[in-house]
N, C-alpha and C positions, 0 to 999 in steps of 0.2 A: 612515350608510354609503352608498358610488355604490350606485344603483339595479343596476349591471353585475354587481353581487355574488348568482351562483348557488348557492351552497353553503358552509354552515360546518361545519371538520371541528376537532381536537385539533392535528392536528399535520398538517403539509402536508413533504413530503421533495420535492426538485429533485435528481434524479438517482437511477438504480434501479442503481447498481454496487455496491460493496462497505460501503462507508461508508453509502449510503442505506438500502440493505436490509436492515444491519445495524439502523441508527435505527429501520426500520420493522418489523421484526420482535419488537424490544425494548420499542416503543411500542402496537403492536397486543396482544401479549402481555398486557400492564398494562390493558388495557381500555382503552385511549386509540382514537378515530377516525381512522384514516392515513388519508390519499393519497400515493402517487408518483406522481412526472411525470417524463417521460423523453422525449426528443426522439427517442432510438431505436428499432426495434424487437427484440427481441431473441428467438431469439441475435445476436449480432453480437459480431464482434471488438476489442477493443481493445489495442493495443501495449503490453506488456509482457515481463516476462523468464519467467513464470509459474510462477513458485518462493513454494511456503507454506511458512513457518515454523513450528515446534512452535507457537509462539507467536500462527500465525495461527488452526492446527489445532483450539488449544485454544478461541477464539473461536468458530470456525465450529461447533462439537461443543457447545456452551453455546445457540447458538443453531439447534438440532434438525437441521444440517446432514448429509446422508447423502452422501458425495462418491464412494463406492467405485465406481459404478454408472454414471461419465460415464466419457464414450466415449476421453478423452482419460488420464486419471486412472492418477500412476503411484506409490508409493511408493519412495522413496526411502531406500536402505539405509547408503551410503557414500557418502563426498566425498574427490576426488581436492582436492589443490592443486598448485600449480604454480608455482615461485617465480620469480624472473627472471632468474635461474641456472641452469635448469632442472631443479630440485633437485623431488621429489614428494614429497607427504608425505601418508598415505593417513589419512580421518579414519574408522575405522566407528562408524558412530552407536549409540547403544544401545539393548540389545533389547526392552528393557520400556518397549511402547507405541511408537508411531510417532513420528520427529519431524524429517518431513521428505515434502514431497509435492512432486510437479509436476500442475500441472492447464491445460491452458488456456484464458482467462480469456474465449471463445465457450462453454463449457461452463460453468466456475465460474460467472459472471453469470447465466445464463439460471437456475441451476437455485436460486441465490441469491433472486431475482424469483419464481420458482413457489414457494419455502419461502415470503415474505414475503405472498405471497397466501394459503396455507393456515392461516397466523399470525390471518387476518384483514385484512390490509391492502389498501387497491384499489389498484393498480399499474395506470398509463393510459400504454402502449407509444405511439411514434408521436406524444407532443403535448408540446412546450418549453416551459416560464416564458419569456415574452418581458418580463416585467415584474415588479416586485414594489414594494409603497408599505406604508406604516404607515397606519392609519386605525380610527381610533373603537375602540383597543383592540385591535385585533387585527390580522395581515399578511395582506397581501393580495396574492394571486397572480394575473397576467392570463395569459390561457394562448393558446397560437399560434392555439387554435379559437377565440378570442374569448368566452372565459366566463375569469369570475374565481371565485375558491375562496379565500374568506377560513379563520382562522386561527388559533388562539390562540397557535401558538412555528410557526417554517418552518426544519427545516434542509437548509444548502445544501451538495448533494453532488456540485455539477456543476463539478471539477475545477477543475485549477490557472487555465483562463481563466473560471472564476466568472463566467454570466451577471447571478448573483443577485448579485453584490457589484459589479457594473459597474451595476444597475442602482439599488442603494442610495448607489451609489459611497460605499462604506462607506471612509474614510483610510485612508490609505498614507503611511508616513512618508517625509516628501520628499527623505530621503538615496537611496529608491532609488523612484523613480516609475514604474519598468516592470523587476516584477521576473520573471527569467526562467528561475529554479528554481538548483540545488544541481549539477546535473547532465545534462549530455546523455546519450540512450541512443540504441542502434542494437541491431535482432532483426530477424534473418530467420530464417524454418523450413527447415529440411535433412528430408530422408528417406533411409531405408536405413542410420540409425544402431540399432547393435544394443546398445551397452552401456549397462546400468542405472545407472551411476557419475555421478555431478552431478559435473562438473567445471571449479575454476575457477581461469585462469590471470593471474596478473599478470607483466605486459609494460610497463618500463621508460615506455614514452610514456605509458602510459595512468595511472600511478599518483597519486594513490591508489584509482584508477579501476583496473578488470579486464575480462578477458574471460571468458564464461561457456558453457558449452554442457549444458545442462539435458534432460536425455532427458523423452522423454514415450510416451505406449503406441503402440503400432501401430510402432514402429520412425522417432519424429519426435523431432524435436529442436529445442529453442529456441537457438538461436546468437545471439549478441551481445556487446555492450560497452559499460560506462558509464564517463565519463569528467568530471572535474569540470570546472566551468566557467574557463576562463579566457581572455584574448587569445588572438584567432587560430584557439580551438578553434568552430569555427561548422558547421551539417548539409551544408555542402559542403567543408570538410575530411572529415569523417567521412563523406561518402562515398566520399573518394579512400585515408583510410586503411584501408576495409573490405577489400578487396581485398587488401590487402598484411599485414592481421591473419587472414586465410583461408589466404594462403598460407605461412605460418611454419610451419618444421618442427613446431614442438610442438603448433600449432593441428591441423597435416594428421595428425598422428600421432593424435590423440583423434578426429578427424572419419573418417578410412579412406576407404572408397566413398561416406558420407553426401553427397548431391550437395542444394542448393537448391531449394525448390518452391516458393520466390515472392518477390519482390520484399521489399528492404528496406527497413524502416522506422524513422524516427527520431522521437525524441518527447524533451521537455523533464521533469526530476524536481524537484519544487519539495520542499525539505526544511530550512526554516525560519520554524518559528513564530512568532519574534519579529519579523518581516519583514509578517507580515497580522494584519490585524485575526482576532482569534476569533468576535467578535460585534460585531454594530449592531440594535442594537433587540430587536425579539424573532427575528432571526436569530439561530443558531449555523453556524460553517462547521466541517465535518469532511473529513476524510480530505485529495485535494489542492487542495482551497479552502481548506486551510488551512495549507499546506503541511507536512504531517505528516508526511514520509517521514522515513527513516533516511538522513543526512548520509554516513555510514560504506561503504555498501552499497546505497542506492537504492532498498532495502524499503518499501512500500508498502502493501502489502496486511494487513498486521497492525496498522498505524498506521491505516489507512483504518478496518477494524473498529473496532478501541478508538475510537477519535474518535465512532464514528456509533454504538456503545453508552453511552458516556460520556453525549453529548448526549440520547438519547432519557430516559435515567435523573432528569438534569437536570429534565428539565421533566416528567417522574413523578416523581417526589420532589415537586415545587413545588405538585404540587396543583391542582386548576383555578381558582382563585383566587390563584394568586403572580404576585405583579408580575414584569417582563422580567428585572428586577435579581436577584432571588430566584435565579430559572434561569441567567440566563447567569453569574452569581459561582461559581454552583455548577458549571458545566461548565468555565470557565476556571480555577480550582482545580482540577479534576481534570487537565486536561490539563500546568498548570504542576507539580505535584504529582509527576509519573510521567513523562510524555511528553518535557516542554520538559528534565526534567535528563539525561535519556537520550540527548535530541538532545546537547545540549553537551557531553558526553562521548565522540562517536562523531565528533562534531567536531574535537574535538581529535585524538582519535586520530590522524583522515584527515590532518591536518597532520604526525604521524608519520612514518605509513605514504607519505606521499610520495617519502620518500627513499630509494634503490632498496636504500644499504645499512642502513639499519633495517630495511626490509623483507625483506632477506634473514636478519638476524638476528635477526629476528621469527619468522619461519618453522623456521629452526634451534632456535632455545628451543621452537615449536610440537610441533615434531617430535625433541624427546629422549626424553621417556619416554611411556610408555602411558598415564600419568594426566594428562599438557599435550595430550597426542591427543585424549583424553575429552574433556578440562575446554574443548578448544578449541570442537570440536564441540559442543557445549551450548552454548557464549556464541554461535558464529555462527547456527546457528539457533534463537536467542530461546528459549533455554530459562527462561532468567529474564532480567531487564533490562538493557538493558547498561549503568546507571549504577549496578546495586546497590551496589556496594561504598563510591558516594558515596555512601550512602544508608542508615544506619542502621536509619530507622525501618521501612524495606520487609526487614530482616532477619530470619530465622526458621530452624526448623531444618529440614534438607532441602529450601533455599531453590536450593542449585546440583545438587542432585540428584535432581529430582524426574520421574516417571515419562511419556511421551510417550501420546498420545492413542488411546485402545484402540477400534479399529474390526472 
């Protein structure tokens, strides 16, 4: 092994967000040696719509997560929708157990990071992976300070432009050699919004893409839009459409006095697995290194978790003696298992929902009876999978009715 090589740990994580802290909380736990490594310092922001799902809820509550207590932190009771007819159709969520939050994700991350250090895990704020090699059995990480940190499994959680998979240059299949995610998004924060109601409207240009306006505590609000990718739609369209998706009566009707308190931002949603590799070598990529999101919706954060549990599992289960093969079969099984069928379902969907009158008489069947209100509310925020129904074997009883996360 290089002489450059300072330290042998179990498992080595590249990026301290949701998917990494998740890996290392889950690996620390097991008795495993983490490090994280993080280019940033944190708290710090990251672009998002900052919407958890029951399903992300459940995740973070599995892994000793206490969120009640950030300063941002709102729960969420009811979901308006908003058809493109202007038709509303009000979802309340149900009352046993939570299943539905806003957080924003300067809070979420930070306190994700301080949970994965009390786990046991070292978290090194402020220092990037500039590199990563295979070597004499184990991965090896060169790091911006100029120390390396070999390795027996390293997952990488440093999003959709993956330093660590640029530097493996782990293949990419060469129908698409610069892939540039599922989806664009645009969020900027508003203040002086005072209603607790998540609400989210679909608008003709944007479909099967929406716009969303996600309250959060102190009277703020997560404002934005995601929109799928295709000709034409580029971050400076989408800044000349911002303006004109503010100004629509239905938008100003939900927003009232809430005026802007900062500049807007846009950002790429990578939500297709069979587009990146999952693994090279004793790599595993989670969350959007791997392109994990939900195709349907641009969800993230619940895919992020799963991913960077999943992998940590992976390589506890393997033991300290399993070969790369061992682990990484084991984690790409899981993710093709659960993950990859859910994607292609919500895929399909979005090809649906494109069409403004499907879409409106999606929403009409949504909203007939109390039990399509219910049953809707539970499929949008991840009460259970959204490919169950493909899915036999994930079948069971009180599989769509099961209770939201008690805090």
């Amino acid at each position: 092994m290089s002489g450059g090589v300072s330290e042998q740990v179990d498992l080595v994580v590249v990026g301290a967000g949701p998917a990494g802290c998740a890996a290392a909380i889950e690996g620390a736990r097991a008795g495993l040696r983490v490090q994280v490594f993080d280019k940033a310092a944190f708290p710090r922001d990251k672009t998002c719509g900052d919407g958890l799902t029951v399903g992300a809820l459940r995740t973070l509550a599995s892994l000793g997560f206490e969120p009640t207590g950030l300063a941002s932190w709102l729960p969420i009771r009811e979901t308006v929708l908003t058809g493109p007819d202007g038709r509303r159709v009000v979802l309340p969520l149900p009352a046993d157990g939570l299943f539905a939050a806003t957080v924003m994700r300067r809070d979420l991350d930070a306190a994700l990071v301080a949970r994965a250090r009390v786990e046991g895990a070292d978290v090194v704020e402020g220092c990037g992976v500039t590199g990563v090699r295979h070597e004499a059995g184990l991965v090896v990480s060169e790091l911006a300070d100029g120390r390396e940190v070999a390795a027996r499994f390293l997952v990488a959680a440093d999003g959709m432009w993956s330093s660590v998979r640029k530097s493996l240059d782990a293949p990419t299949p060469a129908a698409t050699p610069t892939y540039l995610g599922e989806m664009h998004a645009f969020r900027q924060y508003f203040h002086g919004f005072h209603d607790t109601r998540l609400h989210v409207v679909f608008i003709d240009d944007l479909l099967p893409g929406y716009l969303w306006v996600f309250p959060l505590a102190g009277g703020l609000a997560n404002v934005g839009f995601g929109v799928h990718r295709r000709p034409g739609v580029t971050t400076r369209y989408l800044a000349r459409l911002w303006p004109e998706l503010l100004a629509a009566p239905v938008v100003r009707s939900i927003l009232g006095d809430a005026r802007p308190l900062d500049d807007h931002r846009a950002w790429p949603i990578p939500a297709r697995l069979d587009r990146r590799p999952l693994t090279a070598g004793r790599v595993l990529f989670v969350g959007d290194a791997a392109a994990a999101g939900d195709p349907l919706t641009g969800e993230g954060i619940a895919q992020a978790l799963e991913t960077g549990t999943w992998a940590a599992r992976a390589v506890i289960a393997g033991g300290r003696s399993a070969s790369p093969s061992t682990v990484t079969d084991d984690y790409e099984h899981r993710v093709a298992r659960d993950l990859a069928v859910d994607q292609r379902f919500a895929r399909g969907l979005a090809a649906v929902m494109q069409r403004p009158r499907l879409s409106r008489m999606s929403l009409r069947l949504v909203d007939s009876t109390d039990w399509t209100r219910r049953s809707f509310a539970r499929w949008m925020w991840e009460d259970y999978p959204r490919g169950l129904l493909l899915t036999p074997r994930r079948w069971r009883r009180g599989a769509m009715s099961g209770s939201g996360v008690r805090l």
